[in-house]
Structure formats: C-alpha cells, structure tokens
C-alpha positions in Angstrom: -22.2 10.8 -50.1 -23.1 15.0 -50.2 -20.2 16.9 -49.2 -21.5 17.8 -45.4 -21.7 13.8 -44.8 -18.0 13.6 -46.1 -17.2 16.7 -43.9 -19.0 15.2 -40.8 -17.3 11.7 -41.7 -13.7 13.3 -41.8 -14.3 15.1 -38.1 -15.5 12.2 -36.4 -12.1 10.3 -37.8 -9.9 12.7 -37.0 -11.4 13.1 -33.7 -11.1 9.0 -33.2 -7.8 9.1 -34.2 -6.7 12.1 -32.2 -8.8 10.2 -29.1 -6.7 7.2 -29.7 -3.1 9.2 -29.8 -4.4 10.6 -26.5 -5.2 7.0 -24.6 -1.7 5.9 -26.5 0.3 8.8 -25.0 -1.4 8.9 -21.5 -1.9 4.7 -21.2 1.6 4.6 -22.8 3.3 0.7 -22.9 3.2 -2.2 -20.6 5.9 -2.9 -18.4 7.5 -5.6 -20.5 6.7 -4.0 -23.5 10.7 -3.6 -23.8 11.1 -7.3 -23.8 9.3 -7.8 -27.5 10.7 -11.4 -28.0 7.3 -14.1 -28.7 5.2 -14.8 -25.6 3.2 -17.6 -24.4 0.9 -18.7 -22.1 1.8 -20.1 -19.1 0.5 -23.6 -19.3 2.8 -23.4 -23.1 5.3 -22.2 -21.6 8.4 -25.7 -21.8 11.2 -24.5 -20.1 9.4 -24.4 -16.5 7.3 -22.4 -15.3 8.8 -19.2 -14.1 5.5 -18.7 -11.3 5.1 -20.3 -8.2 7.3 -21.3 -5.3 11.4 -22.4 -6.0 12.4 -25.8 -6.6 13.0 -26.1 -2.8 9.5 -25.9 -1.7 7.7 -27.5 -5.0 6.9 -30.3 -2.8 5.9 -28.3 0.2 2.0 -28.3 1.2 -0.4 -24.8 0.0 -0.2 -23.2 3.1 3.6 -23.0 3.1 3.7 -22.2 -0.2 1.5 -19.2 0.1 3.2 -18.1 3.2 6.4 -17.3 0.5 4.3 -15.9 -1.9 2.7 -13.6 0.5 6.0 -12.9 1.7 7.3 -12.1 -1.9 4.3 -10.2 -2.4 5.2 -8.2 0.7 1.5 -7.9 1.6 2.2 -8.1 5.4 3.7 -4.6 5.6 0.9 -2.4 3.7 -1.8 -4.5 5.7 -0.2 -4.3 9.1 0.2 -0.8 11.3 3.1 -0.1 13.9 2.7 -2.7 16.6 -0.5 -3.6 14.9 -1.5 -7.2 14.5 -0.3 -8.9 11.1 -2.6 -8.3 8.2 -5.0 -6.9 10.1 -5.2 -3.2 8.0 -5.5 0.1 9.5 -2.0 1.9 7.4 -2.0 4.5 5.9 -1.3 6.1 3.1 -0.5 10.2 2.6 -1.5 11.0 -0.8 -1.7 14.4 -2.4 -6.2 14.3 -1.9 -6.0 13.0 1.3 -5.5 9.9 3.4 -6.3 6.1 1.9 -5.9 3.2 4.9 -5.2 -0.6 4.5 -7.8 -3.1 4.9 -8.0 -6.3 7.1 -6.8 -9.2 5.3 -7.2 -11.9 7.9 -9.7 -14.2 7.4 -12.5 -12.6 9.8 -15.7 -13.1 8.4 -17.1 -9.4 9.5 -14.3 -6.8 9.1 -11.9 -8.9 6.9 -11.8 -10.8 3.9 -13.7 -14.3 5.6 -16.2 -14.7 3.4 -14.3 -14.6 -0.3 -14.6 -17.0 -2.2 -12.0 -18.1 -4.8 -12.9 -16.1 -7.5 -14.1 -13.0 -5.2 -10.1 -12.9 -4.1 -9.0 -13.3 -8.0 -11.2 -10.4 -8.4 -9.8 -7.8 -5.9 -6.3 -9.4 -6.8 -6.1 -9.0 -10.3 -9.3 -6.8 -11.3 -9.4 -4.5 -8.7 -12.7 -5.2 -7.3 -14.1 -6.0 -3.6 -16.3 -8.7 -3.3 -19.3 -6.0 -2.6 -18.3 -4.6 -6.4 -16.2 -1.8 -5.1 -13.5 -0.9 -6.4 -9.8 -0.6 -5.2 -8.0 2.0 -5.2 -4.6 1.2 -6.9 -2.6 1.6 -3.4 -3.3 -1.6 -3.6 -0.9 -2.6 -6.6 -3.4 -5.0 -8.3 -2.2 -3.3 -12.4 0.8 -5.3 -11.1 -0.5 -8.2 -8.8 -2.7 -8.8 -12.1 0.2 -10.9 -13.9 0.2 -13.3 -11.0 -0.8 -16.6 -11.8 -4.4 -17.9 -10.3 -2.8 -20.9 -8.7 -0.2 -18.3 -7.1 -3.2 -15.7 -6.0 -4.7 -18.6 -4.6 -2.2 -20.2 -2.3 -1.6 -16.9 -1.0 -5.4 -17.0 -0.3 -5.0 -20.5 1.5 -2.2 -19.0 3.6 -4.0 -16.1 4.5 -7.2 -18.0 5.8 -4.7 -20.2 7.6 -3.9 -17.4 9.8 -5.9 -16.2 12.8 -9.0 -13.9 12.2 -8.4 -10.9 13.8 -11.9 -8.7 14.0 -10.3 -4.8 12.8 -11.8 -2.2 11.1 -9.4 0.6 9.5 -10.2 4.3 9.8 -12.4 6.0 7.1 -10.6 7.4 4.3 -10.3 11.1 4.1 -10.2 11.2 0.6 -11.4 14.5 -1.2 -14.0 15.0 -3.8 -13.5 13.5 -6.3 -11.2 11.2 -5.7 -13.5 10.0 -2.9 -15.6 8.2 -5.6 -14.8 4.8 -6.4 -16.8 4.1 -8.9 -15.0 6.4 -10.9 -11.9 4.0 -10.6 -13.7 1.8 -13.6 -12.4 4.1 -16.2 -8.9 4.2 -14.7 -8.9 0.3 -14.2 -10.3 -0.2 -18.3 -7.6 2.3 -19.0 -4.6 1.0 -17.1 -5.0 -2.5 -15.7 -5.0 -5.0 -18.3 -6.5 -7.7 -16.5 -4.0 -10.3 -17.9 -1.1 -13.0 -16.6 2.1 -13.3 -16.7 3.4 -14.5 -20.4 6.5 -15.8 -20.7 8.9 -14.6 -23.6 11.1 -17.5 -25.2 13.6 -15.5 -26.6 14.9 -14.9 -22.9 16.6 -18.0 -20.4 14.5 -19.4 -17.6 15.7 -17.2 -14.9 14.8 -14.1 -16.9 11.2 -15.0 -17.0 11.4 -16.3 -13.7 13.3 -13.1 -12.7 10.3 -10.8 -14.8 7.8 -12.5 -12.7 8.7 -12.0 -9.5 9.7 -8.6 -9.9 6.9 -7.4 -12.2 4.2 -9.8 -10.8 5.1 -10.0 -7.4 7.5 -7.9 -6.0 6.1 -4.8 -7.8 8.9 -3.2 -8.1 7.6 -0.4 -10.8 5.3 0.5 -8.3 7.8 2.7 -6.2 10.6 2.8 -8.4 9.1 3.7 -11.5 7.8 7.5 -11.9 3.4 8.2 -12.8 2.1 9.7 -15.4 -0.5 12.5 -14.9 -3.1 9.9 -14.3 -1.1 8.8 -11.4 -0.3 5.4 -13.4 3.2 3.7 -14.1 5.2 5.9 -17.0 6.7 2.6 -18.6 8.3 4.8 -20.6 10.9 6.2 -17.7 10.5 2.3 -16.6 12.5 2.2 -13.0 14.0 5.2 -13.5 13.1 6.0 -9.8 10.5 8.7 -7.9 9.0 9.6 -4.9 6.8 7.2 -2.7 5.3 8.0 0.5 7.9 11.1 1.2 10.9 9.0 0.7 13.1 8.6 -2.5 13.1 5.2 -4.3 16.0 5.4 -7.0 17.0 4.3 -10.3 17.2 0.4 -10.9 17.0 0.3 -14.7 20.3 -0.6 -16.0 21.6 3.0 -16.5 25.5 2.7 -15.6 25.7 6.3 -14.2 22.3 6.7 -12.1 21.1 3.1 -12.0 22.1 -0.1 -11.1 23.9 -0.5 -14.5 27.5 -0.3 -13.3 26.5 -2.5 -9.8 28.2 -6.1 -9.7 25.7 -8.7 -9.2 27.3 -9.6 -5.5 26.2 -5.9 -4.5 22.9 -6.4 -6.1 22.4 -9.6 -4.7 23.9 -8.4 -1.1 21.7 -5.0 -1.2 18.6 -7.5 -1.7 19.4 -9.4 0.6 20.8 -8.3 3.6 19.7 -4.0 2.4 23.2 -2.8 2.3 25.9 -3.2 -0.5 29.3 -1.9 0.4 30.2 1.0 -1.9 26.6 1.9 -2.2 24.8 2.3 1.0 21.9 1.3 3.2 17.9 0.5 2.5 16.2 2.6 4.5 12.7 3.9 4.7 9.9 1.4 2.3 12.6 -0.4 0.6 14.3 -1.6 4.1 11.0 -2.7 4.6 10.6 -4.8 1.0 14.2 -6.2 2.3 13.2 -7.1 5.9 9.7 -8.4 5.0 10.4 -9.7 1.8 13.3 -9.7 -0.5 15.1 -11.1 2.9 13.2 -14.3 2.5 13.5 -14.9 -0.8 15.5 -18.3 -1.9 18.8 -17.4 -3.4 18.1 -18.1 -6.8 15.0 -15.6 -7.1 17.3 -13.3 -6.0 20.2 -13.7 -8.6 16.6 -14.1 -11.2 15.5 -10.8 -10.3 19.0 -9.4 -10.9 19.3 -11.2 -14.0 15.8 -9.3 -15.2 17.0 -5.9 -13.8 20.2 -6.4 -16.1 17.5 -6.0 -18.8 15.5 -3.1 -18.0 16.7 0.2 -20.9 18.7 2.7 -19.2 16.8 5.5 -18.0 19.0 8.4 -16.7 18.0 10.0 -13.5 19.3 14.0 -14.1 19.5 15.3 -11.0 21.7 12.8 -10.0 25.1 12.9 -10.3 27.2 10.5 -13.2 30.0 9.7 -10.4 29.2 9.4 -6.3 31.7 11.4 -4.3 34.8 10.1 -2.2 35.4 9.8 1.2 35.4 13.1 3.1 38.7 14.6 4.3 39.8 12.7 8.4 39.4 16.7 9.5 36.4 18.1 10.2 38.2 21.2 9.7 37.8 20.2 6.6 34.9 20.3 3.5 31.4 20.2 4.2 29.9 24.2 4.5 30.2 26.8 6.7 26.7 26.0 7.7 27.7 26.0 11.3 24.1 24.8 13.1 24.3 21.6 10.0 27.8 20.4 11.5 27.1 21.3 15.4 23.9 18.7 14.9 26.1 15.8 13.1 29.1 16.6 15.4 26.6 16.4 18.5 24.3 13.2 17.0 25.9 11.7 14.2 29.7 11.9 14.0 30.3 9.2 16.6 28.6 6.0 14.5 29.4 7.6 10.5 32.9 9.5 10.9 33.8 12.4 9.7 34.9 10.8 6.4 32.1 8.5 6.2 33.2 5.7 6.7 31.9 4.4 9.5 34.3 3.1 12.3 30.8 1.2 13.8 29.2 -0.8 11.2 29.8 -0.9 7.3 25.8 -0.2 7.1 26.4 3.0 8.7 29.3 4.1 6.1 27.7 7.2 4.3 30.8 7.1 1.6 28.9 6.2 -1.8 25.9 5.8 -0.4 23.1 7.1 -3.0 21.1 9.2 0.1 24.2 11.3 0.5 24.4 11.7 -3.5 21.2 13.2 -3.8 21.1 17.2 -4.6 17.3 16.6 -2.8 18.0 15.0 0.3 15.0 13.4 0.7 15.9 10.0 2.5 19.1 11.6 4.6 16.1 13.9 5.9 13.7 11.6 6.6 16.3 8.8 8.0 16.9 11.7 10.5 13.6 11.9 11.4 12.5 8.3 11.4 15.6 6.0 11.9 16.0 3.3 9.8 13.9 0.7 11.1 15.5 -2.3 10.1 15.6 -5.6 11.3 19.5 -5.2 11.2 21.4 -9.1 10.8 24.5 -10.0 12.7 23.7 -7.3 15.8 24.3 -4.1 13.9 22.8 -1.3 15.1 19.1 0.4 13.3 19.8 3.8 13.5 17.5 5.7 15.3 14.7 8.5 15.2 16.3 11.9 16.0 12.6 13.3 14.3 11.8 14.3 18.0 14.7 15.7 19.4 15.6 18.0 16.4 13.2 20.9 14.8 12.6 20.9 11.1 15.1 24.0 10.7 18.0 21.5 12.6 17.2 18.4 10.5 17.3 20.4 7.1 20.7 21.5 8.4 22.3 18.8 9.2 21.2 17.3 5.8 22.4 19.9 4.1 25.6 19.3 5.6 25.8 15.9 5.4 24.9 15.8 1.9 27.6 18.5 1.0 30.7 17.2 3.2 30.2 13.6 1.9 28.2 14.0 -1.4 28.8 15.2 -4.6 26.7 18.3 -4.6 25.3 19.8 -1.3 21.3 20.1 -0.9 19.2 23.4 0.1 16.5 22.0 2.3 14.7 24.6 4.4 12.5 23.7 7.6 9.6 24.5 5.6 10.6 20.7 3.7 11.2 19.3 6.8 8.0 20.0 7.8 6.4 18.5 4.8 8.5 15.6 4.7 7.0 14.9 8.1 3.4 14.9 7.1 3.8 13.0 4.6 5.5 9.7 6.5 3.6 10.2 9.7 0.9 7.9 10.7 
C-alpha cells in the first residue's frame, strides 16, 4: 500500500470512528440500559409474562382487555380535545416550530384509522409509520410504545375498532420548514427508535419486569419525565430526572432521595398514582393529573405497587435547581414570611387564602395543602403558575373540590405575583416570574 493509500485509509477510519462517537454520544443508551442483568425474549421468558392484562382479567374477552391496555397506554387523552368526542383527534401540541395535532383513532374508515389492518397498526405503533408510509412524528411516543408486545398492540386495536366511528378530521399542522417534512423523520426513527419488544431481565423478580413494562412500554413515563437531548430524543442518561412538557413541569422520579422519589414510602407512591395526591408531597396537576385520572387511576393494584417496585430501580439523577429539603409549614400570621411583594399576597389573600391557609395547610381538603408540595418547592414556578391559570382539572374522588382557572380573571403581571409569593411564603426558595413568563406559559398550554 503507497503511503497516500495508507494516509487516505487512516482518515476515512478516524472519520468512522469519530462518526460513530458522535451517534454514541447523541443516540446515547436505551432506557433499560441500567438494568444490564441477561434478557430474553418474551415467549422465553418462565416466570410469567410481565405483558398483557393482570391476573384479574386473563380470562376476560379482547375487547375488555384492550380497553385496559388503552387505558394504561393513556391514548384517550392525547387523541381526544376539550369536550371533544373520545379518540376522535384534533389536540394539540405547542412545540417550539409550531403546532402538531392528534389524529382520529376511531375506527372511521375515511378520517380515522378504519381501514388498518393488523400489521398497518403494528406499524404506526411500534415503527412509526401511517398506513399511507408517512411517518409519525414522535408526539406520538411510538420509541416507547415500540416495546409493547404485538398481542398487547393488538387488543388495543380490537378495542379501539370496537368503539364508534366518529368521521373527524384534525386541523393542519403548522409546523415550520423543516420540521414540516416527514420524511425526514426516517433518519430520526433509524437513529432513535429501535424497533424492538420488551425483553425481560432474569436477574430482577416478576413484578420488576412487569413493573419495567408498564412503565417503559406502556405508561411512557420517560417521555415527560425524562429530559431530550438536542435531537429532541430521550437523554437516558439523566433517565427521569424530570423536564419540561407542554409548559408544565414534570419532576424527578428516578430514585434520587433528595429531588426524586428516592426518600417517598411506597404508600405515598402508590397513593400519588392512584388517587394524584400523597400527603406530604402534594397534588398532580396539569398532564400528570391527567395520566392519573385517565390512566394510572385504573390501573389494578398490583401494576401499581409493580411500577413502584421498577421506579425503586431507576439511578439517582439529581435535579439542581431543586432544593435537597422541601420547606415547613408557613407561620398561622400572614403578618408573617412570604415577601413584601404586596400585589403577590393581595391576589392569594383575595383568591386563594380561603381553600390553602395561610400556612398551607389546607383547612378544605388535604389535596389543596401546599405544605411539601413539590410545585411550591420549585425556584421556577412553573406548575403553581400555570395551576393559576388553568385549574387543576381533575376528576377529584370522594367530592373534593378541582381547583379552578383564575387564568381569566388575573393578568399575567398578577399571576406571576401571586406565584412568586406563594412559592416564597411556603417554599423553600421564592421564584422571580415576570408577566412576560406568564404570558408564555400561556401560549404554550392553550389550545
């Protein structure tokens, strides 16, 4: 080999190599990549499958057991708009290029999904493709939908078509150039979807890999809770260590003790799953009190305590803006703490005080105590803003009252106020929101 071949031969390796450090760094690892114990396929798999429905409905007909895997898959509340029909698209989503809405996933054969087939549904479930050969956008979480079993994607499928059709077309997408072109989502999708099922790993019980699968597969938890890389894909490597999704905050679940769910009892995990409210902890609000109302609500008790189980798992990732201990109650005087930010306490004494206190513990309903909550711990004051604005909207159990939308009768100089205040009287460090993050808290949650 002359020496300009050996040259030429040494750039094209380095260049390969650097090429592959680049995918490496950007792809980054899988989201059980912590869990490095021996995998199997399902069908190998001896202890039990860890997919499908629990042991209470094993006998129950495809229909019903689709209607719980939809239901854990929480497709009804991406694919159904405010007083909207159920599954029928049309939501949508504020991203940073423009706007992305829902499709119709009823079974009508003209604007919904009528005419899949089996494999055309396995396709836009797990690959990312429509059955025209579009492609998805990830909105729809199919990089995490893709570890669901076939015969799982399927009875959901049977449920689906069970429902009635419901003819709907959702708006256009205002996406900009070039994010407008879907094509260009086959490189992301060879990149970041790896178009494979859930493995079990033996090294861990039954209820861990039942736990992994219903929050990896299902459930997607990562999606909101876990932060994106430049690409805009999952960052395994901060693995639910919490971000920002659609303007609200979704927060730390790894196991960190300080910032995450770490130093949580399994009762206030399992209640805050649930029901969306552990005492000592707070409220779900926002996305995630719509995961608990439309999905994690109707889960059978056992996923539940599985999906804790798995969450006891996940590394520690520390969040480091937040703060290592959540303040006390606030003093009974409202003489006393808080700010001198007199407009942020006229709002919470006019609107507020009566149902949270004025030391946060509310003398109305436990799910309206502010004491511990994380919202009020929050430097960024992300959620208390946008609770303000949009209420709560939860399906609240045992007649407790969904706190409502003040976004209307406040401007965005009053509501960054009042969360300034709130966040300083009964949190452990006060925020500086200005109207000017009001306002774009706003347009980023409104429809």
């Amino acid at each position: 080999m002359s020496a300009r071949a050996r040259i030429l031969a040494s750039v094209a390796a380095i260049v390969v190599v650097a090429l592959a450090v680049g995918l490496w760094i950007v792809r980054g690892p899988g989201p059980l990549a912590f869990a490095d114990g021996p995998k199997v396929t399902l069908a190998d798999y001896r202890s039990g499958s860890p997919a499908g429905v629990p042991a209470s409905l094993a006998n129950a007909d495809v229909m019903k057991r689709g209607e719980y895997l939809a239901n854990a898959a929480d497709c009804l509340v991406c694919h159904t708009t405010q007083d909207g029909k159920p599954y029928a698209g049309g939501l949508g989503f504020k991203l940073p290029f423009g706007t992305l809405y829902s499709t119709n996933i009823t079974p009508d054969k003209e604007t919904g999904i009528g005419n899949y087939s089996d494999q055309d549904f396995l396709n836009a479930v797990h690959r990312g493709v429509r059955r025209d050969g579009a492609r998805l956008y990830p909105a729809m979480p199919y990089t995490s939908y893709t570890y669901i079993s076939d015969a799982d994607a399927l009875a959901i499928k049977a449920y689906l078509f069970s429902l009635p059709a419901v003819r709907a077309t959702p708006p256009a997408n205002t996406l900009s150039f070039p994010f407008n072109q879907r094509w260009a989502m086959m490189f992301w999708s060879a990149l970041f979807n790896p178009d494979t099922r859930f493995a079990p790993d033996t090294s861990k019980s039954p209820e861990w890999n039942r736990g992994a699968y219903l929050a990896e597969a299902l459930a997607h938890c990562g999606e909101c809770h876990t932060p994106r890389n430049l690409a805009f894909a999952l960052d395994n490597r901060r693995k639910f260590g919490g971000a920002i999704t659609a303007g609200w905050r979704a927060f730390n679940i790894s196991s960190d003790k300080s910032t995450g769910v770490g130093g949580w009892r399994d009762e206030d995990l399992v209640s805050y799953l649930s029901v969306g409210h552990a005492t000592g902890h707070g409220s779900a609000s926002g996305p995630m009190g719509e995961a608990v109302d439309h999905s994690f609500s109707r889960f059978a008790p056992e996923d539940i305590r599985a999906i804790v189980a798995y969450l006891r798992s996940v590394p520690p990732t520390t969040s480091a803006d937040l703060p290592a201990s959540l303040a006390p109650p606030a003093p009974a005087s409202h003489k006393d703490g808080g700010t001198p930010d007199a407009r942020g306490k006229m709002v919470f004494e006019g609107a507020c005080v009566s149902c949270h206190g004025w030391t946060g513990e509310s003398p109305v309903s436990t799910m309206a105590t502010l004491t511990g909550a994380w919202a009020v711990n929050d430097p960024g004051a992300t959620n208390v803003a946008q609770i303000v604005i949009s209420g709560t909207k939860r399906e609240i159990p045992d007649g407790a009252l969904s706190m409502p939308a003040f976004g209307n009768a406040y401007s965005d100089d009053e509501i960054a106020a009042v969360a300034n205040y709130v966040t300083a009287r009964f949190g452990s460090k006060g925020s500086k929101l200005t109207g000017k993050d009001v306002a774009e808290l706003r347009k980023q949650t409104a429809q």
